[in-house]
C-alpha positions as a Markdown table, in Angstrom:
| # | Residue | x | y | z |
|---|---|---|---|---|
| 1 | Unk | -17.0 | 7.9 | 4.1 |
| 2 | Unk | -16.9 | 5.0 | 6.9 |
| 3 | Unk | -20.2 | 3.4 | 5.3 |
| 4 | Unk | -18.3 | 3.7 | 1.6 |
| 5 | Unk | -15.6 | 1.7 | 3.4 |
| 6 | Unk | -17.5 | -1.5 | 3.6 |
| 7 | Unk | -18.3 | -2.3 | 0.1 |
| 8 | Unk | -18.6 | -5.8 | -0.3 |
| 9 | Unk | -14.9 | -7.1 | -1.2 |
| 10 | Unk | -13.3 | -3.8 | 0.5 |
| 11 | Unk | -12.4 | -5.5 | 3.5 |
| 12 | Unk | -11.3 | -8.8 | 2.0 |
| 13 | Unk | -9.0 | -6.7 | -0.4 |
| 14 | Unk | -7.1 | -4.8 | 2.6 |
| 15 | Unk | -6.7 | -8.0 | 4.8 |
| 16 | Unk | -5.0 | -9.7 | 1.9 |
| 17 | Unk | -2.4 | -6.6 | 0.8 |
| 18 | Unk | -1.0 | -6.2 | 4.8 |
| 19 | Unk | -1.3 | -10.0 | 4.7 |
| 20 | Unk | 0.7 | -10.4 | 1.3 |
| 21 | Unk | 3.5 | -7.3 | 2.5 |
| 22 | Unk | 3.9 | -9.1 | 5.9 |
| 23 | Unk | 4.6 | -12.7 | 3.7 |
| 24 | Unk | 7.1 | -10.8 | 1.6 |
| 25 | Unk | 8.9 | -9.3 | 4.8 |
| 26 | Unk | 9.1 | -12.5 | 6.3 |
| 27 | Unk | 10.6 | -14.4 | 3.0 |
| 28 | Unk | 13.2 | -11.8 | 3.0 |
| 29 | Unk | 14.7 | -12.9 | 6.3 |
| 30 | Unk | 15.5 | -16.4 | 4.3 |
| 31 | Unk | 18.2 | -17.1 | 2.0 |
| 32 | Unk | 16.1 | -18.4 | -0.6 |
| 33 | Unk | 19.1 | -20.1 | -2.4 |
| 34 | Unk | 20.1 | -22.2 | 0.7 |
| 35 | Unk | 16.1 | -23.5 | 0.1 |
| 36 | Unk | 15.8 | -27.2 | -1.6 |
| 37 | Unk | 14.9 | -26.5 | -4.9 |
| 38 | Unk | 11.7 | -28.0 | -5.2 |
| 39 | Unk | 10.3 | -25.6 | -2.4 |
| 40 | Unk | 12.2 | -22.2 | -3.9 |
| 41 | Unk | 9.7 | -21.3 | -6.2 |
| 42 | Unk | 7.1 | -20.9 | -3.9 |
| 43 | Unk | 9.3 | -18.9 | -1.8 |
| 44 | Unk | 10.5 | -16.9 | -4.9 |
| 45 | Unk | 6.5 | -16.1 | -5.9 |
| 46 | Unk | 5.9 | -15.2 | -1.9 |
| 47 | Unk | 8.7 | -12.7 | -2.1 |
| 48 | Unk | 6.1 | -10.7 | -4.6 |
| 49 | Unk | 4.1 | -10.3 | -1.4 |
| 50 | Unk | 5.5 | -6.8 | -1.9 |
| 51 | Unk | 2.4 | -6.0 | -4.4 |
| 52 | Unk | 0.5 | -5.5 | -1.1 |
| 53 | Unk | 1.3 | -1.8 | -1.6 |
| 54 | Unk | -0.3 | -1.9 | -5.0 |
| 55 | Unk | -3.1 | -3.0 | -3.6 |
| 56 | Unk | -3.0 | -0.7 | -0.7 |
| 57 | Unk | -3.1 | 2.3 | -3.4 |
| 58 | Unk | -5.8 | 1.2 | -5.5 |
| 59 | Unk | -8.4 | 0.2 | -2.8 |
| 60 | Unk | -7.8 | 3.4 | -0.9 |
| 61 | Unk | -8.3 | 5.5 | -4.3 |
| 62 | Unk | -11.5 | 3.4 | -4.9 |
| 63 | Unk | -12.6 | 4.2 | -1.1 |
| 64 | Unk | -11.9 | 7.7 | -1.3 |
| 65 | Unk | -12.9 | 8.5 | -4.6 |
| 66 | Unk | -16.7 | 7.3 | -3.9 |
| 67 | Unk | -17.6 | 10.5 | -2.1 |
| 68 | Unk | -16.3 | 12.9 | -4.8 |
| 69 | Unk | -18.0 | 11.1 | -7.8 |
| 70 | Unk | -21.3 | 11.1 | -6.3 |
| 71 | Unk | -20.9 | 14.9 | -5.7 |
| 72 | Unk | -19.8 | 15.0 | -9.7 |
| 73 | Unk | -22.9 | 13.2 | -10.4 |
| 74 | Unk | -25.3 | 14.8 | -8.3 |
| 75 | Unk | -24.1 | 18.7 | -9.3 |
| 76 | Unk | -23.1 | 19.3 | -6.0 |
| 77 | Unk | -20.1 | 20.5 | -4.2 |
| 78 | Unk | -17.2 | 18.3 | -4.0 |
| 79 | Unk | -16.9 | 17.4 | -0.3 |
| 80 | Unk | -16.1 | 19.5 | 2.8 |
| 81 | Unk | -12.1 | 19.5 | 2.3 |
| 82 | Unk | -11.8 | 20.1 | 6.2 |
| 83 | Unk | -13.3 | 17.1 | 7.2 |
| 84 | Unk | -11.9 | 15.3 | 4.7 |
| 85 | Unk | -8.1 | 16.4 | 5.7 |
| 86 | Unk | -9.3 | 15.9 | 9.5 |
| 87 | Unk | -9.9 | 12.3 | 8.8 |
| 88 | Unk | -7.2 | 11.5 | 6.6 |
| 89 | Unk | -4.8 | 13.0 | 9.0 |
| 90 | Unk | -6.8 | 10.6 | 12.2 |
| 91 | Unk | -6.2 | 7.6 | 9.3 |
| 92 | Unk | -3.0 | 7.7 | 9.3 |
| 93 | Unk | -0.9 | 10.5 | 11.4 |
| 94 | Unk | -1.1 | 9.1 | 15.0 |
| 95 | Unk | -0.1 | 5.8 | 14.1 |
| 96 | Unk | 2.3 | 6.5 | 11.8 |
| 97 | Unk | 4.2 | 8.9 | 14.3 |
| 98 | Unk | 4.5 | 6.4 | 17.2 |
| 99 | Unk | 6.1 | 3.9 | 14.6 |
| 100 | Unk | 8.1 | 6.1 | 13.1 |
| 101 | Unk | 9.5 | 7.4 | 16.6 |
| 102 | Unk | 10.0 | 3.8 | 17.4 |
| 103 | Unk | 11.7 | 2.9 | 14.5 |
| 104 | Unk | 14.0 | 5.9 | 15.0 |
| 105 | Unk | 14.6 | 5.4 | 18.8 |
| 106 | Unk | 15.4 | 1.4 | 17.8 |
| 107 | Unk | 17.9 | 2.5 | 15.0 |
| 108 | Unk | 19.8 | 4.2 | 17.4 |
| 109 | Unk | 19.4 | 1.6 | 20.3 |
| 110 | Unk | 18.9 | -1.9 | 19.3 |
| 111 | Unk | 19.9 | -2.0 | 15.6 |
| 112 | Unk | 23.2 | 0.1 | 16.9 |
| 113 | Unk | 23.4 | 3.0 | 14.2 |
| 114 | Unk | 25.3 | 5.8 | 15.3 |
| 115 | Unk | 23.7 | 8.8 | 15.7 |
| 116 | Unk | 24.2 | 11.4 | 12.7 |
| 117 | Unk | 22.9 | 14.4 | 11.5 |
| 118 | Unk | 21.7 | 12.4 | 8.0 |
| 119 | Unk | 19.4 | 10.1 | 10.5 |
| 120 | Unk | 18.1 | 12.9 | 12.3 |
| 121 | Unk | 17.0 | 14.7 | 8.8 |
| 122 | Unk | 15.1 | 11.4 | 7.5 |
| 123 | Unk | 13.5 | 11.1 | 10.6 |
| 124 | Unk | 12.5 | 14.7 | 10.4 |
| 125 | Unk | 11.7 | 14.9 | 6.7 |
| 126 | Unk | 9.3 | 11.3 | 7.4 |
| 127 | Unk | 7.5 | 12.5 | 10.4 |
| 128 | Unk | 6.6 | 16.0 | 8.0 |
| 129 | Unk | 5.1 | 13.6 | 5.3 |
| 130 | Unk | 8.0 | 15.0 | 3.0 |
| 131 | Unk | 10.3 | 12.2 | 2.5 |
| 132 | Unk | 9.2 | 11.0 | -0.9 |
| 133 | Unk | 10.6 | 13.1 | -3.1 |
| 134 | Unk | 14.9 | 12.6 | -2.6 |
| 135 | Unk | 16.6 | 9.2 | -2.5 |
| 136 | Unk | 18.4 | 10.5 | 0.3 |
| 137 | Unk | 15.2 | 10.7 | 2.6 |
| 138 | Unk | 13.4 | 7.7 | 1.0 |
| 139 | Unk | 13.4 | 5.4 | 4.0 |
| 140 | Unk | 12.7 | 8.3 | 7.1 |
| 141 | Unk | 14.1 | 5.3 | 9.6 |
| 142 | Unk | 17.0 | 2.3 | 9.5 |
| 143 | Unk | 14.2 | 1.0 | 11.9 |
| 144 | Unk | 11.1 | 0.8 | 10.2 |
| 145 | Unk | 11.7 | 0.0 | 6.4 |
| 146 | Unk | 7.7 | 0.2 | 5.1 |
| 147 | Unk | 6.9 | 3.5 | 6.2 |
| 148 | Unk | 8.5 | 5.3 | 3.3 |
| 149 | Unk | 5.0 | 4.3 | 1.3 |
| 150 | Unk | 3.0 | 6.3 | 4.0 |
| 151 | Unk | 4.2 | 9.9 | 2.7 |
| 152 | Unk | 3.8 | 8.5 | -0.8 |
| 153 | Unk | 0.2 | 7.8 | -0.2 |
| 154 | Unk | 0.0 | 11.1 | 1.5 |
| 155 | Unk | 0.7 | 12.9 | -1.5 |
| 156 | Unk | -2.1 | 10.8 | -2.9 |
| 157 | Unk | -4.4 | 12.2 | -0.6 |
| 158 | Unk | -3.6 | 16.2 | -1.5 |
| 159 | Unk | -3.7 | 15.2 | -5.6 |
| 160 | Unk | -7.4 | 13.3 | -5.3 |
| 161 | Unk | -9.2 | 16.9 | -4.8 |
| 162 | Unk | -7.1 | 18.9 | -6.5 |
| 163 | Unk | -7.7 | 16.6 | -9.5 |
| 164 | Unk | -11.3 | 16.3 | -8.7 |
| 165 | Unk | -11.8 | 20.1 | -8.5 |
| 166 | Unk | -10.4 | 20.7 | -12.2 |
| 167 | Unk | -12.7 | 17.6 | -13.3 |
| 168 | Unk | -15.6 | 19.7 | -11.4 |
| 169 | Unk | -14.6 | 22.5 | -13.3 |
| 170 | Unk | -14.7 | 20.9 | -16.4 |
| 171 | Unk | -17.1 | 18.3 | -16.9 |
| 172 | Unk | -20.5 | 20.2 | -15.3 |
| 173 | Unk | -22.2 | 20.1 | -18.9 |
| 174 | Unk | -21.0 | 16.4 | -19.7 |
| 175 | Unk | -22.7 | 12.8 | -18.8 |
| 176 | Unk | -21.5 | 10.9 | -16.1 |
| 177 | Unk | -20.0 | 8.3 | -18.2 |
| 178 | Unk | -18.2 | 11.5 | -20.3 |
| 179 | Unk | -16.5 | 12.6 | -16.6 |
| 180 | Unk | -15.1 | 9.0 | -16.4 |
| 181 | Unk | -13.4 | 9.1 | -19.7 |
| 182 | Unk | -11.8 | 12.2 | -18.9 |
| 183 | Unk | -10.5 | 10.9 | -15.8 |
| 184 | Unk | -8.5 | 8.8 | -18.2 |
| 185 | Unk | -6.7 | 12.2 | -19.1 |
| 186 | Unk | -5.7 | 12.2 | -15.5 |
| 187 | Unk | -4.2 | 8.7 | -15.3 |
| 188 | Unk | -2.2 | 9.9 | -19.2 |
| 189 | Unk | -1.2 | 13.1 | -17.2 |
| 190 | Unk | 0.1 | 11.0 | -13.9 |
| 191 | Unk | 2.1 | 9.3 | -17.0 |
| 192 | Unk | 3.6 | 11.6 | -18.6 |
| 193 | Unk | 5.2 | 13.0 | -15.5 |
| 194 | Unk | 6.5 | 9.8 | -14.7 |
| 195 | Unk | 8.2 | 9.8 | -17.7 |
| 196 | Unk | 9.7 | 13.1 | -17.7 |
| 197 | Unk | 11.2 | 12.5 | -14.0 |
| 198 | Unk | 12.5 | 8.5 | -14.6 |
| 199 | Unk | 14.4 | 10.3 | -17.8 |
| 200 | Unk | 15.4 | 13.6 | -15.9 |
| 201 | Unk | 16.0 | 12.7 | -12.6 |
| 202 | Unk | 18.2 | 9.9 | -12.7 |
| 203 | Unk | 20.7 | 10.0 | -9.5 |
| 204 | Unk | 24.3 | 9.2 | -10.2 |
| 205 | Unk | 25.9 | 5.3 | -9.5 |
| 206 | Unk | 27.9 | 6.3 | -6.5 |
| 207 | Unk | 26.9 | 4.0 | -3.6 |
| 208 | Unk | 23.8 | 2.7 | -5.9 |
| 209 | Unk | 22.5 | -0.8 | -5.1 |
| 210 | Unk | 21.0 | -2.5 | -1.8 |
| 211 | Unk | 24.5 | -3.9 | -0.9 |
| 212 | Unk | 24.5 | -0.2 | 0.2 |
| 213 | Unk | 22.2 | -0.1 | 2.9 |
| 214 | Unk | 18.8 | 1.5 | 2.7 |
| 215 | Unk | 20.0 | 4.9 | 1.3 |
| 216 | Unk | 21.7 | 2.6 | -1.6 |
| 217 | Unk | 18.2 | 0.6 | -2.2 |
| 218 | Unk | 16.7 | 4.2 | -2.8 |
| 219 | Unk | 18.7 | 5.8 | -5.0 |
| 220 | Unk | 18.3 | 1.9 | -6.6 |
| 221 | Unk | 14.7 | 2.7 | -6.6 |
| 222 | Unk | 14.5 | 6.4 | -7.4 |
| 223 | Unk | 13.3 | 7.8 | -9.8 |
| 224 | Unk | 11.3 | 5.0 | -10.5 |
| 225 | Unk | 9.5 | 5.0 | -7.4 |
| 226 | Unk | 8.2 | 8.5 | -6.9 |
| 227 | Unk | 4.9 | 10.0 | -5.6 |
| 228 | Unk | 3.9 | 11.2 | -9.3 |
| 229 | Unk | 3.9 | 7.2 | -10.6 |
| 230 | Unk | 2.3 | 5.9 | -7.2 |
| 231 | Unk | -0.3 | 8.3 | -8.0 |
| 232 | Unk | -1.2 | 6.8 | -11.5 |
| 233 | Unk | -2.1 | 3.0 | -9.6 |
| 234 | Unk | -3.7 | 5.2 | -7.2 |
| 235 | Unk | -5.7 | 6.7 | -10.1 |
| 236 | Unk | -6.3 | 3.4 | -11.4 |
| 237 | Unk | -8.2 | 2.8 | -8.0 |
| 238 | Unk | -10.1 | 6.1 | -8.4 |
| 239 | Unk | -11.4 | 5.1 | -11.7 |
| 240 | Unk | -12.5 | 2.3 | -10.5 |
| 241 | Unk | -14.7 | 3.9 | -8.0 |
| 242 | Unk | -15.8 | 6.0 | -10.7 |
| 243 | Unk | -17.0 | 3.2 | -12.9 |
| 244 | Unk | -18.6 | 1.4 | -9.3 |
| 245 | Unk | -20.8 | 4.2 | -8.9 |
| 246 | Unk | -22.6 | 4.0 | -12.1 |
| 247 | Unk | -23.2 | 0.0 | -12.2 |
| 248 | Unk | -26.6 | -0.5 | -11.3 |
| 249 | Unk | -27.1 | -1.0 | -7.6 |
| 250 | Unk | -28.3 | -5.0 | -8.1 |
| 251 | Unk | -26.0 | -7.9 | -7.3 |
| 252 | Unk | -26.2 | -10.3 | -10.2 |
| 253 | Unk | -24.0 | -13.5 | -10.2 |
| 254 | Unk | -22.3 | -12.4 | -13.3 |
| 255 | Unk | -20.3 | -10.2 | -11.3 |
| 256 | Unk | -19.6 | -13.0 | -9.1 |
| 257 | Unk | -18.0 | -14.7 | -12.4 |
| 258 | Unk | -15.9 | -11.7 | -13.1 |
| 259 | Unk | -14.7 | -11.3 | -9.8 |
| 260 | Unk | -13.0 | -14.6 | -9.9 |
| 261 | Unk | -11.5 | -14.0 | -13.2 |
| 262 | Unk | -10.1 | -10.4 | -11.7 |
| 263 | Unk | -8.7 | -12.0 | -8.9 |
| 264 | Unk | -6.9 | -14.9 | -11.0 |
| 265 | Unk | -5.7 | -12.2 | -13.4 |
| 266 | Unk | -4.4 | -10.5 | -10.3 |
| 267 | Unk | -2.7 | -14.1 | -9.0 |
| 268 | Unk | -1.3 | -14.5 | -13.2 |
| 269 | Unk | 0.0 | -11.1 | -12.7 |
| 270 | Unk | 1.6 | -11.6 | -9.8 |
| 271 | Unk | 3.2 | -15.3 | -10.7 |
| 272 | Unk | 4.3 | -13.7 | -14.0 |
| 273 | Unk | 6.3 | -11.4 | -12.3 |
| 274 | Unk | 8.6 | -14.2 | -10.5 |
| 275 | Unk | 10.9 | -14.2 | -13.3 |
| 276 | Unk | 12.3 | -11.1 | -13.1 |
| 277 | Unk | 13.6 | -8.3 | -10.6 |
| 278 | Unk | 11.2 | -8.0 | -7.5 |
| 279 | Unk | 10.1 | -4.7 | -8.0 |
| 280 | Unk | 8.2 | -6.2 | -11.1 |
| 281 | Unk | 8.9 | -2.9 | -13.3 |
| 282 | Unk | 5.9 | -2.2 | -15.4 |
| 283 | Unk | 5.3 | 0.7 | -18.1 |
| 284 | Unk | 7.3 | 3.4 | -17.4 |
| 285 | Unk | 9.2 | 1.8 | -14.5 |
| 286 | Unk | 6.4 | 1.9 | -12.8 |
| 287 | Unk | 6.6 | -1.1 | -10.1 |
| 288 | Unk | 4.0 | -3.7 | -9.6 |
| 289 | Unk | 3.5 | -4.8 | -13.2 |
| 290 | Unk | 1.7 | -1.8 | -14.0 |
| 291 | Unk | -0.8 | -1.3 | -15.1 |
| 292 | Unk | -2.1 | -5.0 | -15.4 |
| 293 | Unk | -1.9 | -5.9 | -11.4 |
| 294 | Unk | -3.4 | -2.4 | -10.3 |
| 295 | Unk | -6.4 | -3.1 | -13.1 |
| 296 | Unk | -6.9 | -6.7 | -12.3 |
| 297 | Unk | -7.7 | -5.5 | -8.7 |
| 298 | Unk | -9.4 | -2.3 | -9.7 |
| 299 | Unk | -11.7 | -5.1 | -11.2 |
| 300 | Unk | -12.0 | -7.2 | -8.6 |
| 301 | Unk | -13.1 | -4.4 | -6.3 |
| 302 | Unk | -15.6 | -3.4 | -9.1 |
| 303 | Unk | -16.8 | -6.9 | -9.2 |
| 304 | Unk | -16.8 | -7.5 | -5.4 |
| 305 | Unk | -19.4 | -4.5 | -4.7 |
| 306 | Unk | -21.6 | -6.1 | -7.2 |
| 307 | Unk | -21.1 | -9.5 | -7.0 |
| 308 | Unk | -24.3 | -12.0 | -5.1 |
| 309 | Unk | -22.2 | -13.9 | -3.0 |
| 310 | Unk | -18.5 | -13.7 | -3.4 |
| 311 | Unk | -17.6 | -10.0 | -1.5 |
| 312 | Unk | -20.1 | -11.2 | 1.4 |
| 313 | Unk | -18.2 | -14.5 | 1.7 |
| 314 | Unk | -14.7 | -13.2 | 1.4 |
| 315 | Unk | -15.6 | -10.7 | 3.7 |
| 316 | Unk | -16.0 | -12.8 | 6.7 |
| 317 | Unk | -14.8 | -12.0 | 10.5 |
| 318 | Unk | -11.5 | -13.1 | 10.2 |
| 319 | Unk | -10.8 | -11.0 | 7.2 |
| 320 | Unk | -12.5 | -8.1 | 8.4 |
| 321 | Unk | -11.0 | -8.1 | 11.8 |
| 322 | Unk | -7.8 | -8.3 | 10.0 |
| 323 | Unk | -8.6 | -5.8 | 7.6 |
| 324 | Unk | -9.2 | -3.1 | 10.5 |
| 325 | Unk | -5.8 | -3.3 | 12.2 |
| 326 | Unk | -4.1 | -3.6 | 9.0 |
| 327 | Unk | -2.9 | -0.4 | 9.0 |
| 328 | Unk | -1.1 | -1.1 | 12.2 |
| 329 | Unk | 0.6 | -4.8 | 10.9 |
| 330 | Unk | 2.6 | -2.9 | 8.1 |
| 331 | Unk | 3.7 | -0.2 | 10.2 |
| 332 | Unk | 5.0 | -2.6 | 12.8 |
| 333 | Unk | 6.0 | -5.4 | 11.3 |
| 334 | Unk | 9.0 | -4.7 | 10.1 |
| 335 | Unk | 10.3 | -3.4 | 13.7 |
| 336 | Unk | 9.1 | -6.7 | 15.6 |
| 337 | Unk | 10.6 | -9.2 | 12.8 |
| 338 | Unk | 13.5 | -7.0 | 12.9 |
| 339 | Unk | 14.0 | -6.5 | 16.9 |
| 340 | Unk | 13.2 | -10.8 | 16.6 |
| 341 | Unk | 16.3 | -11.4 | 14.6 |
| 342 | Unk | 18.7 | -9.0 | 16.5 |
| 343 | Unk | 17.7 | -10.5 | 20.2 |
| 344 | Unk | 17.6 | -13.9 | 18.9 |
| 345 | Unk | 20.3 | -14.0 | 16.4 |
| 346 | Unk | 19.2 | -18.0 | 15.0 |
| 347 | Unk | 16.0 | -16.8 | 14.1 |
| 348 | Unk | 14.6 | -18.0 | 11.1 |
| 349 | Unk | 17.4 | -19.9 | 10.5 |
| 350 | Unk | 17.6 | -23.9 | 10.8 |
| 351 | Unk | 16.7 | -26.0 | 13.4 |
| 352 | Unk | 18.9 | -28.9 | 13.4 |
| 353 | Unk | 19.7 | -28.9 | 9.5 |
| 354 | Unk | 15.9 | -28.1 | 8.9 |
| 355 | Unk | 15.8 | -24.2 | 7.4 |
| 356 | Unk | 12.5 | -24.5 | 6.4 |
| 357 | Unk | 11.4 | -25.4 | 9.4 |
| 358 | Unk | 13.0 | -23.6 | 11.9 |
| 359 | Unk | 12.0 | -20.5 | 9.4 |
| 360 | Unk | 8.2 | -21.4 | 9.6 |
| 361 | Unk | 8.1 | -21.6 | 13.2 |
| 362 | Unk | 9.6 | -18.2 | 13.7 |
| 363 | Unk | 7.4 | -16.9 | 10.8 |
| 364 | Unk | 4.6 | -18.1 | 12.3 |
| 365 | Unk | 5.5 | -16.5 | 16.0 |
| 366 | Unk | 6.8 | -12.9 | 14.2 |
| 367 | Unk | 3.3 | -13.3 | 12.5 |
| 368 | Unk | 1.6 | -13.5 | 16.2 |
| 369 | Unk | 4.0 | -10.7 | 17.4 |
| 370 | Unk | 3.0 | -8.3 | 14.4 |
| 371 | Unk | -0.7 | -9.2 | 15.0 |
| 372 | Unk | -0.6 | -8.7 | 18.7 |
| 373 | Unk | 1.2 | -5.2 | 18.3 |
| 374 | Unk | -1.0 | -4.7 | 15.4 |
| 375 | Unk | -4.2 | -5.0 | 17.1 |
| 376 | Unk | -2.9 | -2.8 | 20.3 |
| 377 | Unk | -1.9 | 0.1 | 17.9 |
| 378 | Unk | -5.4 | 0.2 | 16.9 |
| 379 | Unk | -7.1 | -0.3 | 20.3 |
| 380 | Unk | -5.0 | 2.3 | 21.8 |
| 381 | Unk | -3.7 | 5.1 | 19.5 |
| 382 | Unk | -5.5 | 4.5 | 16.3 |
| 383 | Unk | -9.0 | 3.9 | 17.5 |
| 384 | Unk | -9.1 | 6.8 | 19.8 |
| 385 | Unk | -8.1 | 9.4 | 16.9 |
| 386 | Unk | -10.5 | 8.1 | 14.2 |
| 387 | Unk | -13.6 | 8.1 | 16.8 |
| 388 | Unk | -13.1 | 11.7 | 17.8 |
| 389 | Unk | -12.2 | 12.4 | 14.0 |
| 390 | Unk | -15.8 | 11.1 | 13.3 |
| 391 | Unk | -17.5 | 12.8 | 16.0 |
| 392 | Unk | -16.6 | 16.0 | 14.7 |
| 393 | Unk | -20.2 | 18.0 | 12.3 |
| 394 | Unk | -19.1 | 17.8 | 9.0 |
């Protein structure tokens, strides 16, 4: 799976989502109205940063997809589900626990929430990968807003075999393009779920809204966001990787050509969306302006892989270095911007009657902070985890 993970693009891809998430984060610590208005709409597009998470669900369907098609295609069996758990769990688990624990211990310290039985349940429900399915539990921590996508991805992982094995089961007399199609069926099924729960699980308006705090902004958010509607842009990523693996193994410049005509759909999508609520709503309340973001980047990673010069040059040391401690920025951005605007309490607000630019030079040294912390989470607690993870026989 580590040698899948390089596909030409890949890294390029993963660099920009933490990238784009740790923008958005950042633009929310401005009043965007108090902007001149002939700079607000570029703050108002870079508030959309937030379709980082889209992003983060497609490529890692495409990623982890790779190994089960090729067993499809091959008439093998699926892969070992041990290792695969083991490694899934070494992704994410070790890091996502520290930050979790700090963003709980900072709740109750720095950000001055007072200890309650409610906090202690999100904490509990978060660090058991369980706090994706009730409004209540949406945000495990006051301290660490972004982790709630973690679980949701989580339950991403557990649905990609189980869905796999029933398309094992069913498509061992068919073609290879035949199993794609019927993947389809999946994305339709993810769907029609989401459906069902955005029509039967509507919470009541007590307390609704972000003026409420975090538990208001989910039940805001719920049932819209749930794990079932993640999964279908997740999906979106796994056909992707489906399609990938039966492109002939050239690079031809077309691909090139369609890889920049992805990416701009991707940027349309995006800009498109600035005129309306920032969870960009798509079909079915799905956010991200699904499904034509998820597919304009499910085709840029298609393109990427095959494409003669473009995934090379977009995936240059810079990205890639920043695409392997990304999973550390958006876990701990959030506290260190956070911890920056309760210790200094002018931050990213005006210098002299300048907003915008005291707001870029505290941007730019939360950015430095988040990198720094970043790049130490992956040295010391991620690194460690994923090299004994791969060291293990399959």
């Amino acid at each position: 799976m580590e040698r899948d993970r390089r596909l030409a693009g890949a890294d390029a891809m993963r660099a920009a989502a933490c990238l784009l998430v740790l923008i958005h984060h950042l633009v929310l610590r401005i009043d965007i109205k108090q902007v001149d208005p002939g700079e607000q709409s570029a703050f108002v597009i870079a508030r959309f940063g937030n379709f980082g998470v889209a992003i983060f669900f497609v490529l890692s369907g495409y990623l982890l997809a790779r190994p089960f098609w090729r067993a499809l295609d091959e008439r093998r069996p699926l892969p070992d589900m041990k290792t695969y758990a083991a490694r899934r769990a070494a992704r994410i688990l070790p890091g996502y626990w520290v930050a979790l624990t700090a963003g709980f211990v900072l709740s109750l310290t720095l950000f001055g929430h007072p200890p309650t039985a409610e906090l202690a349940m999100r904490y509990i429900a978060g660090f058991l990968l369980m706090s994706q399915w009730h409004w209540r539990t949406f945000f495990p921590v006051e301290g660490n807003g972004p982790l709630w996508s973690i679980p949701f991805e989580a339950t991403c992982y557990i649905l990609l075999p189980l869905c796999m094995l029933a398309l094992h089961h069913f498509s061992r007399p068919l073609p290879r393009f035949a199993t794609r199609l019927l993947w389809l069926g999946t994305i339709a099924t993810a769907l029609v779920l989401q459906w069902l729960i955005v029509n039967a699980l509507q919470p009541d308006d007590v307390q609704r809204g972000w003026q409420f705090g975090m538990a208001g902004g989910a039940k805001e958010w719920m049932p819209r966001y749930n794990p079932i509607g993640f999964f279908a842009i997740f999906a979106l990523g796994i056909f992707a990787s489906g399609v990938e693996t039966i492109l002939p193994q050239r690079k031809v410049v077309l691909f090139d050509i369609l890889a920049c005509l992805a990416i701009a759909g991707s940027a349309a999508a995006l800009v498109s969306a600035a005129d309306g609520p920032w969870e960009a709503y798509g079909w079915l309340g799905v956010p991200y302006s699904f499904p034509l973001f998820p597919i304009a980047i499910a085709a840029a990673l298609v393109s990427l892989a095959h494409a003669l010069w473009l995934g090379n040059f977009l995936d240059n040391r810079a990205l890639r270095f920043t695409a392997k401690i990304s999973f550390g920025i958006y876990i701990w951005q959030d506290p260190v911007i956070s911890a920056l605007k309760v210790l200094f309490p002018s931050a990213f607000g005006p210098i002299g009657d300048n907003l915008l630019y005291g707001w870029l030079l505290w941007s730019l040294l939360a950015a430095a902070l988040v990198l720094v912390v970043g790049s130490l989470s992956y040295i010391f607690i991620e690194r460690p985890v994923l090299l004994r993870a791969h060291a293990v026989p399959r």
